[in-house]
C-alpha positions in Angstrom: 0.0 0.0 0.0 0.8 3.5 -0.9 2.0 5.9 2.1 -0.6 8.4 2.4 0.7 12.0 1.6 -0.7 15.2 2.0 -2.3 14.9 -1.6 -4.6 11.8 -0.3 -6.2 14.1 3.0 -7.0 16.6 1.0 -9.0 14.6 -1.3 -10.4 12.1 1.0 -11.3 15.4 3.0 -12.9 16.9 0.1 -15.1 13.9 -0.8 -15.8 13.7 2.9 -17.1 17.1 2.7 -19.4 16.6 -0.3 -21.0 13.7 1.4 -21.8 15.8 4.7 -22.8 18.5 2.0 -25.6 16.1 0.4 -26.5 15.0 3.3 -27.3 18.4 4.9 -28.5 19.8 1.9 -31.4 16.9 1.2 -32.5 18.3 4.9 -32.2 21.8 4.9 -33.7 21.9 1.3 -36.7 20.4 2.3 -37.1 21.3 6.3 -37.0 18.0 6.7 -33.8 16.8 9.2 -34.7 12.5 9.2 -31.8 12.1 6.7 -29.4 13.2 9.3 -30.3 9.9 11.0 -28.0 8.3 7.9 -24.5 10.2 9.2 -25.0 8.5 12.6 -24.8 5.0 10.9 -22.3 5.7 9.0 -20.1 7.2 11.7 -20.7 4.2 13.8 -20.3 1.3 11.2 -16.7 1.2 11.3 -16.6 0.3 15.2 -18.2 -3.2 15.3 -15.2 -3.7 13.2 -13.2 -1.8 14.6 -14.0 -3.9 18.5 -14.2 -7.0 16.7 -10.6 -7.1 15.2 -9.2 -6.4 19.3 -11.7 -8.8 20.7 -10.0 -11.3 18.2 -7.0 -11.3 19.2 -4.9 -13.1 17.0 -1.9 -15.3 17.9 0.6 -16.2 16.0 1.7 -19.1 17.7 -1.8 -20.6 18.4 -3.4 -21.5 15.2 -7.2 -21.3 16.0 -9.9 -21.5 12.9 -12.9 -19.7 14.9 -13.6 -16.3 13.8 -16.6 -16.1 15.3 -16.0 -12.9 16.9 -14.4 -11.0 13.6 -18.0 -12.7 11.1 -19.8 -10.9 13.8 -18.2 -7.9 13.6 -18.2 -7.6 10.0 -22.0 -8.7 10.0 -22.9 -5.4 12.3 -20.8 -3.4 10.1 -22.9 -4.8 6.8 -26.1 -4.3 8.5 -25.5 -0.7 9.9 -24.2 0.1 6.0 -27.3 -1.2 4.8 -29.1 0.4 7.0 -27.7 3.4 5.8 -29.3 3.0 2.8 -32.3 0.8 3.1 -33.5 4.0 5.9 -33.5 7.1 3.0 -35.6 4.7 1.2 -38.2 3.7 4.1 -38.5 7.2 4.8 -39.4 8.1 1.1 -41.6 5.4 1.0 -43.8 6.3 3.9 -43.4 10.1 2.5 -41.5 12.1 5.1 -38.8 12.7 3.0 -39.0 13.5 -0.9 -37.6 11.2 -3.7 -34.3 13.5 -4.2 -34.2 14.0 -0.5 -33.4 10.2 -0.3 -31.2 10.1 -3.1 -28.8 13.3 -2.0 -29.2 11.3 1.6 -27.9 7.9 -0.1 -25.4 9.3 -2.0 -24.0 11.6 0.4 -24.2 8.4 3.0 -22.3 6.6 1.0 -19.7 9.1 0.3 -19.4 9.5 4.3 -18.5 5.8 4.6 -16.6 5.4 1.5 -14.3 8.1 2.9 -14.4 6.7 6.5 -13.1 3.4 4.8 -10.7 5.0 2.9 -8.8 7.0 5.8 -8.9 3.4 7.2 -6.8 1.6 4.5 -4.6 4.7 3.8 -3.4 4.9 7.4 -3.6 1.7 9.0 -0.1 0.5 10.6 1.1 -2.2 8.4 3.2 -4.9 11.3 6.4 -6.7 10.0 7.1 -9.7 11.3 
């Protein structure tokens, strides 16, 4: 992997910034703030992961083949990503939010966590051993 250099923060922060941008925009827009409700998932996706992969605890001279603990985490994660997405489109569907309010909400939402995954994998610390 790449190091990161300056070049990469400035673009991860500006696509970062988009998303919060759509997603404040398809509530203000409309005076209707239940999009917001998407930023919150995706901020907390990452840490089921994230709590997962030190509950693990890998050894490297125990060879164990149960990862439970890291399926679970990544399951949580999958489920808090879709809910990211599959809650714009309940919210259209029961009309509290417009159409393009869900879709500046979804795309912005997925921006968010796309950049949240990225500053992951950019700066992670890779261990020799």
């Amino acid at each position: 992997m790449p190091a990161a250099g300056i070049k990469t923060i400035i673009a991860l922060s500006f696509v970062l910034a988009i998303g919060f941008l759509l997603v404040i925009l398809s509530c203000a827009l409309y005076k209707v703030y239940y999009p917001l409700l998407v930023v919150a998932t995706y901020v907390l996706a990452p840490i089921p992961n994230w709590i997962a992969a030190r509950a693990a605890n890998p050894d490297d001279f125990v060879e164990s083949s149960g990862n439970g603990v890291l399926d679970l985490g990544r399951f949580c994660t999958g489920f808090m990503v879709v809910m990211g997405i599959a809650l714009p489109a309940v919210l259209a569907h029961s009309h509290l939010i417009n159409i393009p309010a869900m879709v500046m909400s979804i795309i912005g939402g997925l921006l968010i966590y796309g950049t949240i995954i990225s500053f992951g994998m950019f700066f992670q610390e890779e261990s020799e051993f």
